[in-house]
KEVEXBA-524099 format. One record per residue (C-alpha): x, y, z; residue in one letter. Coordinates in steps of 0.5 Angstrom, whole numbers, plus 2048, in hexadecimal, padded with zeros to 3 digits. Each point is the difference from the previous one (the first is absolute). Example, Ala and Ser with C-alpha at 12.3 -4.5 7.8 and 13.67 -1.06 7.14 Angstrom:
BEGIN
R, 819, 7F7, 810, A .
R, 802, 807, 7FE, S .
// end
This chain:
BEGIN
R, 7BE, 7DB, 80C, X .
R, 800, 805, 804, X .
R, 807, 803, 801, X .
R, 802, 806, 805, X .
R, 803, 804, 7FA, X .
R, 801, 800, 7F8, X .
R, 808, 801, 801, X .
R, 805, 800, 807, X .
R, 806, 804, 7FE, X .
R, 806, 7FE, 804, X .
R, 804, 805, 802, X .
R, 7FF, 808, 801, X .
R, 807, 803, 7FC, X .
R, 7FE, 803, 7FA, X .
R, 7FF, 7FA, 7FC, X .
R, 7FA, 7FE, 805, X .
R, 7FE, 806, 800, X .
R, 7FF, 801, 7F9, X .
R, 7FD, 7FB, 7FF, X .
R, 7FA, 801, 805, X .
R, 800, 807, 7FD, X .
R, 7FF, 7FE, 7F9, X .
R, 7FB, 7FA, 802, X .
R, 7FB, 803, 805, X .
R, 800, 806, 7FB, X .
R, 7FC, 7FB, 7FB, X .
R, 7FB, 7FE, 806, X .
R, 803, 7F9, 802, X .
R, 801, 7FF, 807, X .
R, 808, 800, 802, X .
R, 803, 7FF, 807, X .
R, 807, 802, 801, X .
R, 805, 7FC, 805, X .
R, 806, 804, 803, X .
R, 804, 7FC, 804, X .
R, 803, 808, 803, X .
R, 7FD, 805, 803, X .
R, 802, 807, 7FB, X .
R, 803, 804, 7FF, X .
R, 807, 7FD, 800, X .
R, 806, 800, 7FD, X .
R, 802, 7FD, 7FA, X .
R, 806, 800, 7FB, X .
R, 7FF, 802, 7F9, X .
R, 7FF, 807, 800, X .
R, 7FF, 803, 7F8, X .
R, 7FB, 7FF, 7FB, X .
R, 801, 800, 7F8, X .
R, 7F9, 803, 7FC, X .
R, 7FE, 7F9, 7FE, X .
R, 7FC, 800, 807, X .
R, 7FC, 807, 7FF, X .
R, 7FB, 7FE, 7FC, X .
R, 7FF, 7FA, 804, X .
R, 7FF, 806, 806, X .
R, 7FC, 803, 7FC, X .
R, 7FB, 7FB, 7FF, X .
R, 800, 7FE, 807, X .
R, 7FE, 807, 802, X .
R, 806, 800, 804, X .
R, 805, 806, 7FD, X .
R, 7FC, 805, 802, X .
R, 803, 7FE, 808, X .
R, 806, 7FF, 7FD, X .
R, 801, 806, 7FE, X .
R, 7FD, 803, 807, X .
R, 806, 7FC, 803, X .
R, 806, 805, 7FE, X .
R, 804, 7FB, 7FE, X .
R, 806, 802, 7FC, X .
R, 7FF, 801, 7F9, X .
R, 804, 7FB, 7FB, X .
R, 802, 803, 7F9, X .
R, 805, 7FA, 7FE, X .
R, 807, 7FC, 802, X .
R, 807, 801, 800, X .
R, 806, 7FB, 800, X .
R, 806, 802, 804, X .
R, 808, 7FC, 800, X .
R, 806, 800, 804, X .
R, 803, 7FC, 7FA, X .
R, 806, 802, 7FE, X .
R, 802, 7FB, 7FB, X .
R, 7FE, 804, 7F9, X .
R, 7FB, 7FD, 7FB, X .
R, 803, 7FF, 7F9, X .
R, 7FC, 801, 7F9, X .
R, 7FC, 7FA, 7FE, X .
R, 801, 800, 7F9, X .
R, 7FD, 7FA, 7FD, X .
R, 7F9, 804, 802, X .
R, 802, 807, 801, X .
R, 7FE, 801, 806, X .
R, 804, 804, 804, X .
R, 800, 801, 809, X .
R, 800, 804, 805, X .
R, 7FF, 7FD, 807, X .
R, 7FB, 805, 803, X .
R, 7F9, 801, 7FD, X .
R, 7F9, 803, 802, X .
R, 7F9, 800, 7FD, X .
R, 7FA, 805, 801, X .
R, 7F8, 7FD, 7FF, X .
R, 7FF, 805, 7FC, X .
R, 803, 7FE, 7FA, X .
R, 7FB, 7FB, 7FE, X .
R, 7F9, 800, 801, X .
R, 7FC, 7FA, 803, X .
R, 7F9, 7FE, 7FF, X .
R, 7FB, 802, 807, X .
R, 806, 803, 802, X .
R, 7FE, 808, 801, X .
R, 806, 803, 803, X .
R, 808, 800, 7FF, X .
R, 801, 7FD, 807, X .
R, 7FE, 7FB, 805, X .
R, 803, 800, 808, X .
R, 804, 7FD, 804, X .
R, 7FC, 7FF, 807, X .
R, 801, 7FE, 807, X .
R, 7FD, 7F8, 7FE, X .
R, 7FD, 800, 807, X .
R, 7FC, 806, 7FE, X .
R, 7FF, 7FF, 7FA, X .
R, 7FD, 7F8, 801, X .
R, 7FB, 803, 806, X .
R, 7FD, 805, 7FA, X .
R, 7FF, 7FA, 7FB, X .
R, 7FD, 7FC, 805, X .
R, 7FB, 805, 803, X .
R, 7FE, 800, 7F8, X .
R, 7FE, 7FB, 801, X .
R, 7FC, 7FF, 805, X .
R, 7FC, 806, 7FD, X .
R, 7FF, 7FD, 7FA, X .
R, 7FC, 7FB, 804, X .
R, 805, 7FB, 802, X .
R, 7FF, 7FD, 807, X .
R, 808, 801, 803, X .
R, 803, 7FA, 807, X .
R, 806, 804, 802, X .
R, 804, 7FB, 805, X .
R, 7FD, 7FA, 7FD, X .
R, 806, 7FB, 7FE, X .
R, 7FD, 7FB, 7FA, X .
R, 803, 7F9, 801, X .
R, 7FE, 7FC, 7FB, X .
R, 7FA, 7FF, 7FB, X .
R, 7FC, 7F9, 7FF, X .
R, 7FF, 800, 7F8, X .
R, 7FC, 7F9, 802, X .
R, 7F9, 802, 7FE, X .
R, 7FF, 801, 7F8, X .
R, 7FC, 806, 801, X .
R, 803, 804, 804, X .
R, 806, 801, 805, X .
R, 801, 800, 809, X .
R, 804, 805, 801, X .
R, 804, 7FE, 807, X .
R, 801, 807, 803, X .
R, 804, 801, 808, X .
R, 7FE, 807, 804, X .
R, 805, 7FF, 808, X .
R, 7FE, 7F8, 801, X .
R, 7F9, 800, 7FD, X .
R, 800, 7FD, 7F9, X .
R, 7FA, 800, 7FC, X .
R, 7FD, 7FE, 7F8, X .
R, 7FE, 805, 7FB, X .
R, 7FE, 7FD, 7F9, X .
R, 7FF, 803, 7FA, X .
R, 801, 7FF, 7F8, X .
R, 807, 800, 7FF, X .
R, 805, 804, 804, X .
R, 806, 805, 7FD, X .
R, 807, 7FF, 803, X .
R, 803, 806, 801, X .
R, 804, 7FE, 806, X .
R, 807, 803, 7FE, X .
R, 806, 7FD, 801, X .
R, 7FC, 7FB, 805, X .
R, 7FD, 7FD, 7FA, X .
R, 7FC, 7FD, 804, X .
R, 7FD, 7FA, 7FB, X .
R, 806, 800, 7FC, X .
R, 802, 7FD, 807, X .
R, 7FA, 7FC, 802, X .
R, 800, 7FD, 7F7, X .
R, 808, 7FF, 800, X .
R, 800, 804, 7FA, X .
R, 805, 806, 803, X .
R, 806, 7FE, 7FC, X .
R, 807, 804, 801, X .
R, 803, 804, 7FB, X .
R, 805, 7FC, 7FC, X .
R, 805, 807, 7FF, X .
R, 7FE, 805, 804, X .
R, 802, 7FF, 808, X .
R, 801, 808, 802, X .
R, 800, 803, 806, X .
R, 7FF, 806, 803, X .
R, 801, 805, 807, X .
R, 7FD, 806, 800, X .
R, 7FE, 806, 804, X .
R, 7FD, 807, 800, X .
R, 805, 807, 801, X .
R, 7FE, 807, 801, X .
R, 803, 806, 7FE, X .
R, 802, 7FC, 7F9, X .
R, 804, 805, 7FB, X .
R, 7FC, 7FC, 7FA, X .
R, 803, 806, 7FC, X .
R, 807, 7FE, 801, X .
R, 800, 7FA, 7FB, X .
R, 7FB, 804, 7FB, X .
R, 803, 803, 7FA, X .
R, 7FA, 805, 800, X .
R, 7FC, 803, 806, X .
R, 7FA, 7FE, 7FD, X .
R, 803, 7F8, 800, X .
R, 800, 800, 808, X .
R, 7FA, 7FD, 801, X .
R, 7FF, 7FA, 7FB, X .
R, 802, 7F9, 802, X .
R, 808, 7FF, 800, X .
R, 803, 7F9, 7FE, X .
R, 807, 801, 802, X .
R, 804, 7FB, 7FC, X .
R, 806, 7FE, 806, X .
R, 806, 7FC, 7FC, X .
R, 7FE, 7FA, 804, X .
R, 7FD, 7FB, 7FC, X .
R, 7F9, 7FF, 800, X .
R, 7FF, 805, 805, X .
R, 7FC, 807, 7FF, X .
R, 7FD, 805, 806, X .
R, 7FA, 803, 7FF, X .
R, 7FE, 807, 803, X .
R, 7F9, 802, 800, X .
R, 7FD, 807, 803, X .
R, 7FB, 7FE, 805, X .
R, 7FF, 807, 802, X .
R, 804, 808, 7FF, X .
R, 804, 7FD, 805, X .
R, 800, 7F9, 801, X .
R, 803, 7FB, 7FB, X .
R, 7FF, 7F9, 7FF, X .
R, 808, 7FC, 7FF, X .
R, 800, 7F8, 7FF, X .
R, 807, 7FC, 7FD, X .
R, 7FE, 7FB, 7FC, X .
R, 804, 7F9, 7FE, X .
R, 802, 7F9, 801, X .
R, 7FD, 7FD, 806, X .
R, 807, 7FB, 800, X .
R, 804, 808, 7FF, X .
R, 7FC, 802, 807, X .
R, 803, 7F8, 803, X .
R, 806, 802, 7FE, X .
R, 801, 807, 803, X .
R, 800, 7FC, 807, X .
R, 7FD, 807, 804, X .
R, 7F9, 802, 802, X .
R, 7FC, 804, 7FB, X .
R, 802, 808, 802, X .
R, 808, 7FD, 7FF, X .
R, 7FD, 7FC, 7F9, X .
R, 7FC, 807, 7FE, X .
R, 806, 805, 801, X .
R, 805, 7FB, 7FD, X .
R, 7FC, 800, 7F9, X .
R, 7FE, 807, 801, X .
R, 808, 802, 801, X .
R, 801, 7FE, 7F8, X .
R, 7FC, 806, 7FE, X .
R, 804, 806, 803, X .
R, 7FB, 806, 7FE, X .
R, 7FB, 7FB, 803, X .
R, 803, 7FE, 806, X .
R, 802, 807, 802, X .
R, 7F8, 803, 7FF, X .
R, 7FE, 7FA, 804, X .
R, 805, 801, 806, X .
R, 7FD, 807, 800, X .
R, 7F9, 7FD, 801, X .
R, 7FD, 7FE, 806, X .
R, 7FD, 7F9, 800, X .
R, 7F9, 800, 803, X .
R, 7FE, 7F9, 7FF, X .
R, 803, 7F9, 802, X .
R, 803, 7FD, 7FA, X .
R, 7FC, 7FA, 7FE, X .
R, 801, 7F9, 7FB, X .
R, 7FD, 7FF, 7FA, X .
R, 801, 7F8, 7FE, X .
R, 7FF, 7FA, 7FC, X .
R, 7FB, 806, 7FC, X .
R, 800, 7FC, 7F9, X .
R, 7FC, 7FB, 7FF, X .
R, 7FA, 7FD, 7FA, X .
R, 7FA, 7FC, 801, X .
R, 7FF, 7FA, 7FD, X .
R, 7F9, 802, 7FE, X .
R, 7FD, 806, 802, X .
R, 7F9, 7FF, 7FF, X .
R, 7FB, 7F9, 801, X .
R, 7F9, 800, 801, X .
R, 7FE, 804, 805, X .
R, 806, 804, 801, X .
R, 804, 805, 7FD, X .
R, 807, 803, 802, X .
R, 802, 806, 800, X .
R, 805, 805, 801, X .
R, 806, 7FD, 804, X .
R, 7FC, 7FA, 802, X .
R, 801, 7FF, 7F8, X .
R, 807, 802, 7FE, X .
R, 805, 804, 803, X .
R, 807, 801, 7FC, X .
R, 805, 806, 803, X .
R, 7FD, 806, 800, X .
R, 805, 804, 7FD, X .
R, 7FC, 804, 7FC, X .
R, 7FB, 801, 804, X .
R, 7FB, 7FB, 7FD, X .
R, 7FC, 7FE, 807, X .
R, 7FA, 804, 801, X .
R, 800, 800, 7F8, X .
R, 7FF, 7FA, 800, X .
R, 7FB, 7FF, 806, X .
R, 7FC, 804, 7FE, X .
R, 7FF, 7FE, 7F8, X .
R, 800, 7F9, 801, X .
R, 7FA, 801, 805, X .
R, 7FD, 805, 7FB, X .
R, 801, 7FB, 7FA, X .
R, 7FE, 7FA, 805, X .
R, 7FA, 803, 802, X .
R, 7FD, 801, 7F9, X .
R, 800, 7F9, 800, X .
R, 7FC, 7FE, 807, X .
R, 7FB, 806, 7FE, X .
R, 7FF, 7FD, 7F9, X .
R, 7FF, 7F8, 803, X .
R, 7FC, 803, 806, X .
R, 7FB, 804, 7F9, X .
R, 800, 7F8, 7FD, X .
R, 7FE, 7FE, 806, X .
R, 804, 7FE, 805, X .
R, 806, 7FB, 7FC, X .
R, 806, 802, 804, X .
R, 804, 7F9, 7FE, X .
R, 807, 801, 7FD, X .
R, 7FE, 801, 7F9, X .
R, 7FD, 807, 801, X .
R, 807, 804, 802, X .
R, 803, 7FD, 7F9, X .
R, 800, 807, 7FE, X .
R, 803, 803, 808, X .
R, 805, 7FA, 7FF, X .
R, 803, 801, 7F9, X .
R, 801, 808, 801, X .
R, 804, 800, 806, X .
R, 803, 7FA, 7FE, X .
R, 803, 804, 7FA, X .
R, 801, 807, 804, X .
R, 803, 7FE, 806, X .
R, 806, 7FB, 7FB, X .
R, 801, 806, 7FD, X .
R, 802, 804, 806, X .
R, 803, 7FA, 802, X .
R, 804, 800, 7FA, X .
R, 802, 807, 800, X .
R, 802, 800, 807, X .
R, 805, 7F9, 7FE, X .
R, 804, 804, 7FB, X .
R, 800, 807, 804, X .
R, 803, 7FB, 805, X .
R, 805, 7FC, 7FB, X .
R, 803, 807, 7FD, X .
R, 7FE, 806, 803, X .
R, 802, 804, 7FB, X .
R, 7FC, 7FE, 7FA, X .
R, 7FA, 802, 805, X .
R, 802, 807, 800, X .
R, 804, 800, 7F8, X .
R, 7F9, 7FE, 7FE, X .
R, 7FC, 806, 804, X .
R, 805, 805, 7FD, X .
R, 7FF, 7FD, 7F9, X .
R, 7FA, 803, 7FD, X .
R, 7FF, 7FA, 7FC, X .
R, 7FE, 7FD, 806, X .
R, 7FF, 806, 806, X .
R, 7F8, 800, 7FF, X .
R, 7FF, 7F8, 800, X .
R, 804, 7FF, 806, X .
R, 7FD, 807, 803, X .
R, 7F9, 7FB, 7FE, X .
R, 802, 7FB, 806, X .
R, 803, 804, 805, X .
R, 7F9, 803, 800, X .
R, 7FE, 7F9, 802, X .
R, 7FC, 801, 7F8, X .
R, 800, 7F8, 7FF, X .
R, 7F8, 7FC, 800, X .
R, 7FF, 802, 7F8, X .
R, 803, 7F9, 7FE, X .
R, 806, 803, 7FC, X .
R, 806, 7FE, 802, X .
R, 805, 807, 800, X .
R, 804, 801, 7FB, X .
R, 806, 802, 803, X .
R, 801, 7F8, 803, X .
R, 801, 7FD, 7FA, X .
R, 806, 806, 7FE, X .
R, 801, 7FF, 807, X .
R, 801, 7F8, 800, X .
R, 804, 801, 7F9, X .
R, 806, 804, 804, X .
R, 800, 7FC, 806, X .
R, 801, 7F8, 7FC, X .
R, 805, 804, 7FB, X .
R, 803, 803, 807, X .
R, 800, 7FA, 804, X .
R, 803, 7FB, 7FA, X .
R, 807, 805, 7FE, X .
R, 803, 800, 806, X .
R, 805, 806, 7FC, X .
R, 7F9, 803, 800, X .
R, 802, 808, 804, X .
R, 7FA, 7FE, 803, X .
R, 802, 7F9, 803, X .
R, 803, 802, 805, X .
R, 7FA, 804, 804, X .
R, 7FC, 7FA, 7FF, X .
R, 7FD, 7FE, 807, X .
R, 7FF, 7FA, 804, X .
R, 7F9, 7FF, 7FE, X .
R, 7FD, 7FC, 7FA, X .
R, 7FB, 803, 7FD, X .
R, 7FB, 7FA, 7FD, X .
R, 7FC, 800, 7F9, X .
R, 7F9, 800, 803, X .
R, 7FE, 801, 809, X .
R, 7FE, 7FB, 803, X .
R, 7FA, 7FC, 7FF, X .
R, 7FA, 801, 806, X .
// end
């Protein structure tokens, strides 16, 4: 049979796009579906090294670097905290609240310099996706998918709406990189919510940021911040988007929003005025974008590939991006799915389930590591920065803040990390105990 198309990805974000990239460039015939005309604006705006190779091999960092964007040499965590930390001394392990951490200090393999960006994510996005149309990838921009029809054993009819005219494209099997749409995750009943997390998050970009006020050395002022507030659960990000313009979101529980009973600047301020210096430099900004709402944002698939299909990026998986984890996560699970489409298109075209076994184990155990990690930075903040500072763990837990996590070994700092939690967690005359949080942190992520 004849189809349209080898592969039809849903969805131009940076998932989608390299996807079409790494496709096209091995000679199959790729057509990319965006429901959006780009360039448009996105959150999620900093990127970890684990994605430079993965721009390297698509050809697309040499634009990147084009762009200007903000270089990103590492991260510092911040605290309105006022409570001091006591010694623990059944593990030796001693806190300060504050922490920081540079790129530099560990090498990564396909990474080739120190720093990666923070970029204008609608900038950026439009970049990915003409790199993938260079490499051959056919682009429908404003083309909304609807469904896909998986009837046929060979094959996939892909139900495609521009205005009020709807049309079919057929190909071999489709890539849903559709986001947070999660298209066939809707369309399969397979979206399931996440059982622990439920955050959200009201943001906006300022100008004219003293990002050096919160830093404790000049150099410092343009990495990513997470500024712990004494709040439970809650944190805010800032992320520099240009010289001047600086990307700030607040982020904590949905039920906290519901709660504060006022609109989303009132709910801003209120969490913002918990961290004085932060609050200061933020009033002495000027806000030139509305805020916006980010929810209901952590959820799993039930599966995240069939036959003829595959889900990738955060049409798979989306866990709180606290460690901005995001585009990492869109552009290896499209590199790492993508090994296994080309190597079935090689053997002849056998798209069934069983030929993204390998795609599948990977993510699965690199994203229930983040998860994890990110579950116990929320159940006890301070055992995330004891564990930076502490040189017994510094370099492992930099590991995964470099989003280094698709080797199949589990980090070495969690189980340490799950050792002080369970003691913590059961003796409540632990000095810790009483900066637990309000969240659990399970054993293991969500099944997909």
């Amino acid at each position: 049979m004849k189809h349209d198309f080898d592969v039809i990805v849903i969805g131009g974000g940076p998932a989608g796009s390299t996807a079409a990239a790494y496709l096209a460039m091995e000679g199959m015939s790729v057509a990319l579906i965006e429901g959006e005309v780009f360039p448009r604006p996105h959150v999620g705006e900093s990127l970890v090294p684990a994605t430079t190779p993965v721009l390297l091999e698509t050809g697309a960092l040499e634009a990147v670097d084009a762009a200007g964007f903000p270089r990103k040499y590492g991260a510092s965590w911040t605290t309105a905290e006022t409570r001091r930390i006591p010694r623990d001394g059944l593990s030796g392990l001693s806190h300060d609240w504050s922490a920081k951490v540079q790129f530099v200090e560990r090498g990564q393999k396909g990474v080739d310099r120190d720093f990666t960006y923070h970029v204008d994510r609608g900038e950026f996005d439009l970049i990915l996706l003409k790199n993938a149309e260079s490499h051959g990838a056919r682009v429908f921009s404003g083309v909304r998918v609807t469904k896909a029809c998986f009837d046929d054993p060979e094959g996939v009819t892909v139900t495609a709406r521009l205005g009020g005219t709807e049309a079919g494209l057929t190909c071999r099997m489709v890539v849903d990189a559709s986001g947070r749409q999660t298209m066939l995750g809707r369309q399969l009943g397979m979206k399931v919510s996440d059982p622990v997390f439920d955050q959200y998050a009201v943001h906006t970009w300022v100008e004219g940021l003293d990002r050096g006020a919160l830093a404790s050395r000049p150099e410092e002022a343009d990495h990513i911040f997470v500024h712990f507030l004494p709040i439970k659960d809650t944190w805010v990000w800032q992320i520099p988007i240009t010289e001047t313009v600086t990307s700030v979101g607040v982020v904590t529980q949905k039920a906290r929003f519901r709660t504060a009973n006022t609109d989303r600047e009132g709910f801003f301020w209120k969490f913002v005025g918990s961290h004085p210096e932060l609050d200061t430099a933020l009033k002495a900004a000027r806000r030139i974008r509305p805020f916006r709402v980010e929810a209901d944002y952590s959820y799993a698939m039930r599966r995240i590939c069939g036959d003829r299909y595959v889900l990738i990026g955060d049409a798979a998986r989306f866990v709180d991006p606290i460690f901005s984890s995001g585009v990492s996560v869109a552009l290896n699970s499209a590199r790492i799915a993508c090994r296994d489409i080309v190597a079935a298109h090689r053997a002849g075209g056998d798209y069934g389930k069983a030929s993204f076994d390998t795609y599948e184990g990977t993510l699965r155990r690199a994203v229930s590591y983040w998860y994890e990690f990110i579950s116990i930075y929320y159940r006890l903040n301070i055992l995330f920065t004891v564990f930076v500072q502490d040189p017994r763990y510094r370099i492992d837990v930099l590991k995964m803040l470099q989003g280094d996590v698709y080797d199949g070994e589990e980090p070495r700092a969690l189980q340490a990390m799950r050792d002080v939690l369970a003691t913590v967690e059961n003796d409540p005359a632990h000095p810790w105990h009483p900066f637990l949080g309000t969240l659990r942190a399970p054993r293991t992520a969500p099944q997909f």
